[in-house]
N, C-alpha and C positions, 0 to 999 in steps of 0.2 A: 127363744126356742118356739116352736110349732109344736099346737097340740095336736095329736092324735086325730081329733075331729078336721084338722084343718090343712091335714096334707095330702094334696092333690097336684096332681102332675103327670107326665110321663117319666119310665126309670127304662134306662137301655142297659141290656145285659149282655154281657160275652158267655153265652152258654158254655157249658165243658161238657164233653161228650158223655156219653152213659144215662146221662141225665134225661127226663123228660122235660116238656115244656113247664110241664103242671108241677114239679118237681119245682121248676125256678119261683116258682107263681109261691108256694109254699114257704119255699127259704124267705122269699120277701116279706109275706104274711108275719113270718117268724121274727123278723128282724125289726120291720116298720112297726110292729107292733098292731095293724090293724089287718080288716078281713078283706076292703072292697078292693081288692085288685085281678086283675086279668091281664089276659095276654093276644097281642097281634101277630095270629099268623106264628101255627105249629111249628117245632123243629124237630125230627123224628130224633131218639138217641143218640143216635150216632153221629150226626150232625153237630158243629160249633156256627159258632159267629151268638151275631145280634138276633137277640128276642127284646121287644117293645114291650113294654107292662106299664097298665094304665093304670093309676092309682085315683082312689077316691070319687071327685068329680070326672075326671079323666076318661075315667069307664064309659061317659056318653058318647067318648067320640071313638070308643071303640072303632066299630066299622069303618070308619072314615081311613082309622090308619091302617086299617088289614087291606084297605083297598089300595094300597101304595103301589108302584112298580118298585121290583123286587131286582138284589142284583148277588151272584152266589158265585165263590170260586169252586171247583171241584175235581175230583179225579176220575175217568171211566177207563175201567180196567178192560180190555178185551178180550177175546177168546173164553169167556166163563160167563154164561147168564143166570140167573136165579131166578125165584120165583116169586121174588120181594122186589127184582131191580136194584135190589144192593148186595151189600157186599154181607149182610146178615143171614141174608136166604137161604133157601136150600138151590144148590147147583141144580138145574135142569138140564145143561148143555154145556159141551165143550166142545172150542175149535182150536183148531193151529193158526195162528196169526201172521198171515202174512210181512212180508216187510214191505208195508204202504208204505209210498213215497207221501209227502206232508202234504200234496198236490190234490191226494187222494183222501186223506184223512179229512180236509179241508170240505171235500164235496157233502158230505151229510149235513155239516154245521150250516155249508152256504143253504141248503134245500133248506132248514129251519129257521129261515130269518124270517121277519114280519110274520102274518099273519097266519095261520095254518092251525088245523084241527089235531086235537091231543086227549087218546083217551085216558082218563083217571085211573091208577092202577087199583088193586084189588086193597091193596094197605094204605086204604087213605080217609080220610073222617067224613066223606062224603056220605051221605044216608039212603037207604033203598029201605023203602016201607018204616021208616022209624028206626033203622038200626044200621049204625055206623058201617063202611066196607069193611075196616079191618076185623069189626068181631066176626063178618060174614066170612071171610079168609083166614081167619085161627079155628072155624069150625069145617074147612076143607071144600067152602065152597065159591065158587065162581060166577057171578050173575055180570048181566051184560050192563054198561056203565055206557049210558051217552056222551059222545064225543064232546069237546069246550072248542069254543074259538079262544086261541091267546096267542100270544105275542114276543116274538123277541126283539128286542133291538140292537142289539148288540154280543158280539160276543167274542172273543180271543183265544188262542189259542198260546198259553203261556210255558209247556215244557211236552215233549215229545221224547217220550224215551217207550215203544214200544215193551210191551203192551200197554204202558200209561200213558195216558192222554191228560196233563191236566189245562185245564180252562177255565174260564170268567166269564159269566151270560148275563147281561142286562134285562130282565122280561118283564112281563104285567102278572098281574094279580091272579093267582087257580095257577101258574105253571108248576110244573111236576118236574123237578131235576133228574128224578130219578127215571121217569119215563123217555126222560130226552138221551140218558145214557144209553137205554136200552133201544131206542130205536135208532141214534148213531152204530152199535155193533149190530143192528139188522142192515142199515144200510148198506154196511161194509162184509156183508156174509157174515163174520167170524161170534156175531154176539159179543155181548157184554155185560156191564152192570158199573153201579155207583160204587169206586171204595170209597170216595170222601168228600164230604162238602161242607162249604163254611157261606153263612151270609154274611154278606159283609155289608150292605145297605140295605137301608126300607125305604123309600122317599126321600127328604131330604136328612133321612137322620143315620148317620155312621156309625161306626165302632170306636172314632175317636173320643167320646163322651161315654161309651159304655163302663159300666164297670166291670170288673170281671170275678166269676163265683168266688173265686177263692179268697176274695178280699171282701162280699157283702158275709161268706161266714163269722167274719169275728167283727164285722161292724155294727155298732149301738142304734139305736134308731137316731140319735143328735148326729153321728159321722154320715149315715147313710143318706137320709131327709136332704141335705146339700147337692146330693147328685141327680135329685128330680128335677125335670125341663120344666118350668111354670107354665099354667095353662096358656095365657099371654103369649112366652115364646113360642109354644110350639103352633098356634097360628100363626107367628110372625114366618116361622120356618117354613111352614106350608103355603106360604103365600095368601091363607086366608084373609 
């Protein structure tokens, strides 16, 4: 058995919605029995898939792995936009949704491939003058957010059933799903927003290794300790 002092690694989570990231970060705390853990790369509530938690030594390479390219499956609902870009918001707008031919659905997505500028929405952990966007957005206000160069490389179009759109995007590091929902329903006139989205990669690391919440609630720290990536492998996995 591994003491307490001497567990380090990476722990991959299948988040459950509702939850916060810091929320998972806690449960582990609770469970591992120890304090130095964190997490790569937010998933807002509503959101599932993979959250990265670096335990122990791990915590150095933080940054390393929030720098991953990111891969998300998701739903944009059309015709409704909010003022979160998801499906949490308050409605700002409603439209009647055409019936796009898939020809046409297809044209927003192709404009967002490679490289292209994407402003950071108002609910995001970005900082103006020391103080995160979203608390500046739960006090009703709006300040101007410099655009990001990112990236996609990839992305699919997996079920079409008007008004839903669900899909898989492959991107780098700082993209915003939910800003990509919302500027596909501008493309398309009718508005939109994010109902749902799940990551399902970070790098080279999946969900097939994850665990999922509902099984680290009743695991000991001896059951749980087995599912962390050694530091070892997970340079091997990154090619370090």
């Amino acid at each position: 058995m591994r003491s307490k002092e001497t567990i380090d690694g990476v722990l991959l989570v299948d988040k459950e919605p509702g939850m916060t990231s810091h929320d998972v970060v806690g449960l582990a705390r609770k469970r591992l029995g120890i304090k130095k853990i964190g997490h790569c790369g937010t998933l807002d509530p509503m959101a599932t898939g993979l959250l990265i938690l670096v335990v122990g030594r791990a915590t150095k390479i933080q940054d390393l792995l929030m720098s991953e390219d990111k891969e998300y499956e998701g739903t944009v609902t059309l015709g409704v936009a909010t003022d979160t870009q998801d499906k949490e918001g308050k409605v700002v707008a409603e439209h009647e949704v055409p019936d796009f031919s898939e020809e046409r659905i297809r044209e927003p997505f192709e404009e967002m491939k490679g490289d292209f500028y994407q402003t950071p929405p108002m609910v995001s952990a970005i900082k103006k003058d020391g103080v995160p966007l979203y608390k500046l957005a739960r006090q009703g206000k709006n300040v101007e957010r410099e655009p990001r160069l990112v990236h996609v490389y990839a992305y699919q179009i997996l079920r079409l059933a008007l008004p839903e759109i669900d899909f898989r995007v492959l991107c780098s590091k700082g993209f915003y799903v939910r800003t990509y929902a919302d500027e596909i329903g501008k493309h398309l006139g009718c508005g939109a927003h994010l109902s749902a989205l799940r990551r399902t990669r970070s790098g080279n690391f999946g969900l097939d290794r994850s665990v999922k919440v509902s099984d680290m609630r009743e695991m000991s720290p001896l059951e749980l300790a087995p599912s962390l990536i050694s530091l070892p492998e997970v340079s091997r996995l990154r090619g370090a």
